[in-house]
C-alpha positions as CSV (number, residue, x, y, z in Angstrom):
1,X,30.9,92.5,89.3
2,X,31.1,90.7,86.2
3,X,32.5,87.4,86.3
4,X,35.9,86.3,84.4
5,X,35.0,82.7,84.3
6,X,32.5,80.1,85.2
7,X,33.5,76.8,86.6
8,X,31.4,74.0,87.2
9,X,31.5,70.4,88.7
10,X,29.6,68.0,86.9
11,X,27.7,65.9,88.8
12,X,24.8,67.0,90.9
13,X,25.1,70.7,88.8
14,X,25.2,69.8,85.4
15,X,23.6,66.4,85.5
16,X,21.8,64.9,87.8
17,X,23.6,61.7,89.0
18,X,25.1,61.9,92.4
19,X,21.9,59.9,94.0
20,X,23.1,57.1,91.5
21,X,26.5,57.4,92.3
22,X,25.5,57.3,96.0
23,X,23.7,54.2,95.5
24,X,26.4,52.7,93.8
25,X,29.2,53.5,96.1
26,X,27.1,52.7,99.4
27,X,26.6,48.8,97.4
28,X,30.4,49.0,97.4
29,X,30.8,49.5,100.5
30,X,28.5,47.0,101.9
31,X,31.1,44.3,99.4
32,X,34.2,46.2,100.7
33,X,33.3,47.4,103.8
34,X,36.0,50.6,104.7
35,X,36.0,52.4,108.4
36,X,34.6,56.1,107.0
37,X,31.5,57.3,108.3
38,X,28.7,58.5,105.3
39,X,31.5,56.2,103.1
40,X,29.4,57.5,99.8
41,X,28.7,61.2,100.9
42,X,32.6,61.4,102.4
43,X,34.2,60.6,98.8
44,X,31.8,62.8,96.8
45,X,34.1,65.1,94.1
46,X,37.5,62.5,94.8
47,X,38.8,60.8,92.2
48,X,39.2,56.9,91.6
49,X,42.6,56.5,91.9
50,X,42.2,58.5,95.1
51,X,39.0,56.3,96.0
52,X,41.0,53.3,95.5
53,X,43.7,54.2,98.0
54,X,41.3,53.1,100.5
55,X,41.5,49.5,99.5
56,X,44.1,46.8,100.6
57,X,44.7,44.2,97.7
58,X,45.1,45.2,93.9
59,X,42.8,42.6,93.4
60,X,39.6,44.4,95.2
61,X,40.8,47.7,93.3
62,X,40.4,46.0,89.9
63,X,37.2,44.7,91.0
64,X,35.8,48.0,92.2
65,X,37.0,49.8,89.0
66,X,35.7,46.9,86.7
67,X,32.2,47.5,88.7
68,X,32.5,50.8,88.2
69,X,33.2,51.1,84.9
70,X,30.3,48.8,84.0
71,X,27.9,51.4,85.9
72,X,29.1,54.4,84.3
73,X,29.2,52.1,80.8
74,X,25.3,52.0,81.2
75,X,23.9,55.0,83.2
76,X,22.1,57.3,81.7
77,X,22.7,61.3,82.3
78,X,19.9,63.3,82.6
79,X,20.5,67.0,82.5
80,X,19.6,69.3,85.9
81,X,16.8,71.6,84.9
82,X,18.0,74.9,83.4
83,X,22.0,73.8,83.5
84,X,21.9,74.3,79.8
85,X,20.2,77.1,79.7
86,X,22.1,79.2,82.3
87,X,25.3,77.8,80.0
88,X,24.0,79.0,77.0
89,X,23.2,82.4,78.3
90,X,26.8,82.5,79.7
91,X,28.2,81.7,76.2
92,X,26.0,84.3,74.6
93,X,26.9,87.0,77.4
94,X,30.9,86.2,76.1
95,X,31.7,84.6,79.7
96,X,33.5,81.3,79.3
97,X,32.8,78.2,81.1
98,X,34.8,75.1,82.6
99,X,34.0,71.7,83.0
100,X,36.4,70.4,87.2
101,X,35.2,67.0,87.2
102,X,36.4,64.0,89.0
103,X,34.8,61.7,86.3
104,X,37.6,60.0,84.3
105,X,38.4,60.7,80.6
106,X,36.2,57.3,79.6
107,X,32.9,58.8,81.5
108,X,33.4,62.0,80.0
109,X,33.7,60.0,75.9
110,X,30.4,58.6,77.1
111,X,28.7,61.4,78.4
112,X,29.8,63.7,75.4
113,X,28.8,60.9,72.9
114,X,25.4,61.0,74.5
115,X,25.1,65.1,75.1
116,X,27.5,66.0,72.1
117,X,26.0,69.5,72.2
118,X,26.9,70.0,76.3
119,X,30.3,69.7,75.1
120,X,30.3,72.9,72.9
121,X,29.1,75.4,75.9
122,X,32.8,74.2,77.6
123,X,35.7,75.9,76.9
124,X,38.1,73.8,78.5
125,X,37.7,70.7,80.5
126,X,39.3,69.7,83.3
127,X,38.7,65.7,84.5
128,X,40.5,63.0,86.7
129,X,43.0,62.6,84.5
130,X,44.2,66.1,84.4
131,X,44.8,66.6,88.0
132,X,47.0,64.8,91.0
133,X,45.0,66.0,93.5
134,X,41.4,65.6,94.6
135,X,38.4,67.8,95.9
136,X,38.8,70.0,98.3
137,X,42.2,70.5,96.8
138,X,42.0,73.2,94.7
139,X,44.5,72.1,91.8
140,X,41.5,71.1,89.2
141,X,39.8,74.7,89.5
142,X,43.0,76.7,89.4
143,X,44.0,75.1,86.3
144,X,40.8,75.6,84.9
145,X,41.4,79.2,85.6
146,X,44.6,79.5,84.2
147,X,43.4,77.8,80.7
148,X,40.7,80.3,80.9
149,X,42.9,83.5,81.3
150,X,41.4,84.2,84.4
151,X,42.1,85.4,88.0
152,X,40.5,83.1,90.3
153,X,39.2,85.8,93.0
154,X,37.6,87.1,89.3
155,X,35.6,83.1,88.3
156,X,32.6,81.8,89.9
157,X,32.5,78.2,90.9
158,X,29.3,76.2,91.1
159,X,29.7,73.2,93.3
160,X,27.1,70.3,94.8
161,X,29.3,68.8,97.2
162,X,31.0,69.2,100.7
163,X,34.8,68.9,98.8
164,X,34.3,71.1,95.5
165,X,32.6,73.7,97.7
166,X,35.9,73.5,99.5
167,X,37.9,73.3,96.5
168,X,36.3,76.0,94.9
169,X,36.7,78.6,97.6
170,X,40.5,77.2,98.5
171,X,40.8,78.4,94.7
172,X,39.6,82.1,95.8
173,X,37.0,81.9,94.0
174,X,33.5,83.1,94.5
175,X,31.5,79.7,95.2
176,X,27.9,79.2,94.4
177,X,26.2,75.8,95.8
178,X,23.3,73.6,94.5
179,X,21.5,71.9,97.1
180,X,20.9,68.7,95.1
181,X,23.2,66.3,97.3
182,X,23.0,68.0,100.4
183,X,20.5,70.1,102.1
184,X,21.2,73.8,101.6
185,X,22.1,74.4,105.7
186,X,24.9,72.3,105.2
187,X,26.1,74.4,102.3
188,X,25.5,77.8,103.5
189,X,28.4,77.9,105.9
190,X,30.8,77.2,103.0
191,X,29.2,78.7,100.3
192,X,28.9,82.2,99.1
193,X,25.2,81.5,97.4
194,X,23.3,78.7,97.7
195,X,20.4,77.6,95.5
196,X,17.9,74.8,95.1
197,X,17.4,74.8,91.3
198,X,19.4,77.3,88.5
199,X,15.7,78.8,88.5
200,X,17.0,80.4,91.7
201,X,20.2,81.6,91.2
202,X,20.7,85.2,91.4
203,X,22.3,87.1,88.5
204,X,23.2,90.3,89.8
205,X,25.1,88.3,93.0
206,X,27.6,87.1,90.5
């Protein structure tokens, strides 16, 4: 069946980052050491003010967010392999996409200031500051839908990590994983397609 709506995460499906951001996050936690197994895998798709709940003193959230903030001021974003393309194709077959990010509205100036054209294959977007409730709550892809005029049973979601696959099928939709963060046996018991690269993924299943 033809789908009403793609929705997409960001990192580790669109560009590919999350092995930066685990790097990052795993230095944090060597500074501010918290009691969460896989601290860096575990938060993957939550967002900051969620991340910084963890944290005891205002003082070590400030810190965290200044360091953060300084990464993301500097990273670069290099695009997935065929992310664009399969966007472009979903633009020209009249299907309309959405950006469910937990990357704050300053990330996403950045990245679009960088990528300006990645911008125009999005209807809407939906990021951190949008939402009150993190991955594998499904709040950011629901809304998504609604902007989009869509039945969520009807949208594809296209997900990297353990919480947006979560999130995406607590949504009802459809849920496609890219095994770029973790390895596709993981994903398969939570996902209803699972690919290595966009190069795999299987039109007619959507």
């Amino acid at each position: 069946m033809r789908p009403q709506a793609a929705l997409f995460d960001l990192d580790g499906v669109i560009i590919d980052s999350e092995k930066l951001y685990t790097v990052f996050w795993s230095d944090i936690n060597k500074i501010y050491p918290v009691d969460i197994p896989d601290f860096a895998i575990a938060i993957k798709g939550t967002t900051l003010p969620e991340i910084l709940e963890l944290y005891p003193t205002q003082e070590i959230r400030d810190d965290i967010t200044r360091r953060l903030h300084n990464f993301q001021d500097n990273m670069d974003f290099p695009m997935i392999e065929g992310a664009v393309d399969f966007l472009q194709w979903l633009q020209a077959e009249r299907i309309p996409a959405a950006l469910v990010t937990s990357s704050d509205p300053r990330k996403m100036e950045r990245l679009f200031a960088k990528l300006p054209q990645l911008r125009a294959l999005f209807t809407t977007i939906i990021d951190a500051s949008r939402v009150t409730k993190s991955k594998p709550d499904p709040q950011g892809y629901l809304l998504a839908a609604a902007e989009l005029n869509a039945d969520p049973a009807q949208c594809v979601v296209f997900e990297d990590s353990i919480n947006g696959l979560k999130a995406g099928r607590a949504s009802g939709a459809k849920v496609v994983a890219l095994a770029t963060t973790h390895p596709a046996s993981k994903l398969a018991p939570i996902a209803d397609q699972v690919i290595s690269a966009w190069s795999a993924l299987d039109l007619s299943r959507l």
